[in-house]
VEXNU-386396 format. One record per residue: residue number from 0; residue in one letter; x, y, z of N, C-alpha, C in turn. Coordinates in steps of 0.05 Angstrom, whole numbers, plus 5000, padded with zeros to 4 digits. Atoms other than C-alpha are relative to their C-alpha. Layout:
// residues N
     n   res   n.xx   n.yy   n.zz   ca.xx   ca.yy   ca.zz   c.xx   c.yy   c.zz
   NUM     A      X      Y      Z       X       Y       Z      X      Y      Z
...
END
This chain:
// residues 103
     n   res   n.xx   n.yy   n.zz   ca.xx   ca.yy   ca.zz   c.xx   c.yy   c.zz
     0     X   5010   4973   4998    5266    4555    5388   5012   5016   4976
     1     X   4987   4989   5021    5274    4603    5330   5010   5029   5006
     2     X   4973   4976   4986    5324    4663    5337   4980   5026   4984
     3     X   5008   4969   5017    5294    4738    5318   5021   4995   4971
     4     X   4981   5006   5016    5347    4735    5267   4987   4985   4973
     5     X   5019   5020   5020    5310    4671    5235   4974   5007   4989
     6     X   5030   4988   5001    5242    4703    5247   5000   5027   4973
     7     X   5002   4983   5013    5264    4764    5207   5005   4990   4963
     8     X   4997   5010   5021    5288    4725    5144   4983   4971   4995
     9     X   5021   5016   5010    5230    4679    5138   4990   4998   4982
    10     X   5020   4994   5027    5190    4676    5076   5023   5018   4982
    11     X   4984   4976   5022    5253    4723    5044   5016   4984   4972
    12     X   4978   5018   5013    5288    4712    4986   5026   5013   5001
    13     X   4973   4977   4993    5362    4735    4993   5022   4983   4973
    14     X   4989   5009   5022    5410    4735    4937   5030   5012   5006
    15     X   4969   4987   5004    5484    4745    4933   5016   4999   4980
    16     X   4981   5007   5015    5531    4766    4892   5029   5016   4997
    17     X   4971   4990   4995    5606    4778    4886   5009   5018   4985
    18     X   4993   4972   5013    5626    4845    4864   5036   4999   4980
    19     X   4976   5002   5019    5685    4853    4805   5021   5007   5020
    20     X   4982   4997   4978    5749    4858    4838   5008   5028   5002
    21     X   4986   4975   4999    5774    4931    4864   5023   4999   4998
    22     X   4971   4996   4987    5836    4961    4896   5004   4992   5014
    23     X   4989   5016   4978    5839    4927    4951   4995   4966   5000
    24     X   4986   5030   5002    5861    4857    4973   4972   4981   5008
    25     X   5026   5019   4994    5783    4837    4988   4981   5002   4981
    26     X   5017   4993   5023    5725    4825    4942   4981   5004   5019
    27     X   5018   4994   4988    5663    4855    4958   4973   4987   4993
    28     X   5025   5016   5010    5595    4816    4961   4979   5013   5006
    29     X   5026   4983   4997    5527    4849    4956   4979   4982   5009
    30     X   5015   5014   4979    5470    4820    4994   4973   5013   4989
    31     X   5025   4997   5010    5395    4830    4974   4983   4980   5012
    32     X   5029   5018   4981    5334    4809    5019   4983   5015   4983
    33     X   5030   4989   5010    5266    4814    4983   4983   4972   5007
    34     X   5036   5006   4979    5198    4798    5018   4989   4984   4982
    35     X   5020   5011   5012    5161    4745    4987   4972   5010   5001
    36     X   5035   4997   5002    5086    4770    4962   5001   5031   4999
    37     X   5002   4971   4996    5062    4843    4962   5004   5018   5018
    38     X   5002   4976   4986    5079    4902    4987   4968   5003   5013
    39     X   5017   4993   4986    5032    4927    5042   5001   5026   5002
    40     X   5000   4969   4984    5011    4998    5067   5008   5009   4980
    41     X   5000   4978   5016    5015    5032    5002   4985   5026   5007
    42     X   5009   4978   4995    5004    5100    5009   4976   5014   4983
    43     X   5024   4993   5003    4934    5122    4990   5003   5028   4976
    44     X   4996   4981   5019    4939    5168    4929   4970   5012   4989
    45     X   5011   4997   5008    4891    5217    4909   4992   5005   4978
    46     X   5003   4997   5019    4869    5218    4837   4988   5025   4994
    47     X   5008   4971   5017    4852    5292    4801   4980   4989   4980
    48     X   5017   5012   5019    4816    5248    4746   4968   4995   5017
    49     X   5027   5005   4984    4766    5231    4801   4977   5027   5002
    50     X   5016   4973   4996    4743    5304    4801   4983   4998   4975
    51     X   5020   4991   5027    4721    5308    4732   4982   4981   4999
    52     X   5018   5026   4996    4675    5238    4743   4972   5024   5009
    53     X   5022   4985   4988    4600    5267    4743   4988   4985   5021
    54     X   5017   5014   4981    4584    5221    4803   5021   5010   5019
    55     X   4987   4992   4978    4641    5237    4842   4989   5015   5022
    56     X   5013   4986   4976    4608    5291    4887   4976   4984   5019
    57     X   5022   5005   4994    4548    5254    4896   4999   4969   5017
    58     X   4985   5025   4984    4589    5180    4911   5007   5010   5039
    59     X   4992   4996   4985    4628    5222    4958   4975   4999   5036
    60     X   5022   4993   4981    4562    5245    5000   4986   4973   5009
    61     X   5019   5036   4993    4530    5174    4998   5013   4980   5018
    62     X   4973   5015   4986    4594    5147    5024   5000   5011   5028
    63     X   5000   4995   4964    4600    5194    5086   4972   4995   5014
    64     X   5024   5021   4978    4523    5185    5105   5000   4972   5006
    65     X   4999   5036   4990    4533    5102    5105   4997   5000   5032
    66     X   5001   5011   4969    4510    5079    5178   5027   4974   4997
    67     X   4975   5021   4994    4584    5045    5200   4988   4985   5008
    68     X   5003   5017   4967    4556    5026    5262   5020   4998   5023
    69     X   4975   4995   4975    4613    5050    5306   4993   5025   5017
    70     X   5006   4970   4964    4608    5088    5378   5038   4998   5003
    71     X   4969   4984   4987    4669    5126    5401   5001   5032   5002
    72     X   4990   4970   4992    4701    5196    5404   4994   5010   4974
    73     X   5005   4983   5024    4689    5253    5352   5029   4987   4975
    74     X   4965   5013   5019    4767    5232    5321   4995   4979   4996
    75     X   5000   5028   5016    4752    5161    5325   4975   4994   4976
    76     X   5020   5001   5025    4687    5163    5283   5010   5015   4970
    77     X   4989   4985   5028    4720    5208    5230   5023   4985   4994
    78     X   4985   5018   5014    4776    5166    5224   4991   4981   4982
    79     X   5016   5030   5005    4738    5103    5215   4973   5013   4969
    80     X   5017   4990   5026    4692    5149    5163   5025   5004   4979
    81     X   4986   4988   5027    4748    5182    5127   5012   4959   4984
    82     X   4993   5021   5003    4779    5103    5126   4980   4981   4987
    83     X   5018   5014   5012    4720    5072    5095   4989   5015   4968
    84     X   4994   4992   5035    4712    5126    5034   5031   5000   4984
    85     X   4971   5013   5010    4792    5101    5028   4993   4983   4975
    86     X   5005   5033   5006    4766    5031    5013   4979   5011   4979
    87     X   5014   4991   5016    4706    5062    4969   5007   5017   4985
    88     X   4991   4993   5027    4741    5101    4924   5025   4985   4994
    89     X   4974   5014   5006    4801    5050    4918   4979   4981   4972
    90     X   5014   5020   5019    4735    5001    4894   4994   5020   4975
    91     X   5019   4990   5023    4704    5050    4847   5013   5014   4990
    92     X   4982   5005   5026    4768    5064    4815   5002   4984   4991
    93     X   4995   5019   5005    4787    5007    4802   4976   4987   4980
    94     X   5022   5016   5010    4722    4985    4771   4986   5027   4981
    95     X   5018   4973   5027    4698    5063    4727   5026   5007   4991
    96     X   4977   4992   5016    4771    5078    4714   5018   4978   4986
    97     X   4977   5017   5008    4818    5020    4716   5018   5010   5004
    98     X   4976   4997   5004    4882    5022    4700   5002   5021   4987
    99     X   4999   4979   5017    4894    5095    4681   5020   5007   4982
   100     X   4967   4995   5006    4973    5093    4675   5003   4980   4975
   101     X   5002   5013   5015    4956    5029    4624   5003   5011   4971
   102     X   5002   4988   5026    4979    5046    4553   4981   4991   4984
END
């Protein structure tokens, strides 16, 4: 059986290393866990550059009419809308801008 413990340092890489010696009679060792693969749940940034795009307005509108195809509550349909022009202006940066920050 595997221990929470084990479960949490799975896939990690962990590194150590022994700190120069101080004042006192112990040395100190530093410890470093990092996550194999990408970061997840980046936080959704909105671009200012997107404004000046002459399609922008017109994306935006094409995007919220889309038939989802979802039944629910007034909040859950607007989530699931605002959450889908997420994903559609993530693509259509990525593909009319690029890499903006790119020197």
């Amino acid at each position: 059986m595997i221990s929470l413990k084990d479960l949490m340092l799975l896939n990690k890489e962990i590194i150590t290393e022994i700190l120069p010696f101080g004042d006192s009679y112990h040395w100190s060792v530093q410890i470093k866990i990092k996550g194999i693969g990408t970061p997840r749940n980046r936080p959704f940034i909105f671009e200012n550059i997107w404004l000046s795009h002459p399609d922008f307005g017109s994306n935006i509108e094409k995007w919220w009419l889309e038939d989802l195809q979802f039944q629910g509550s007034s909040m859950f349909l607007l989530r699931k809308r605002l959450k889908h022009i997420k994903m559609k202006l993530k693509y259509w940066n990525k593909n009319d801008f690029g890499n903006i920050f790119a020197d």
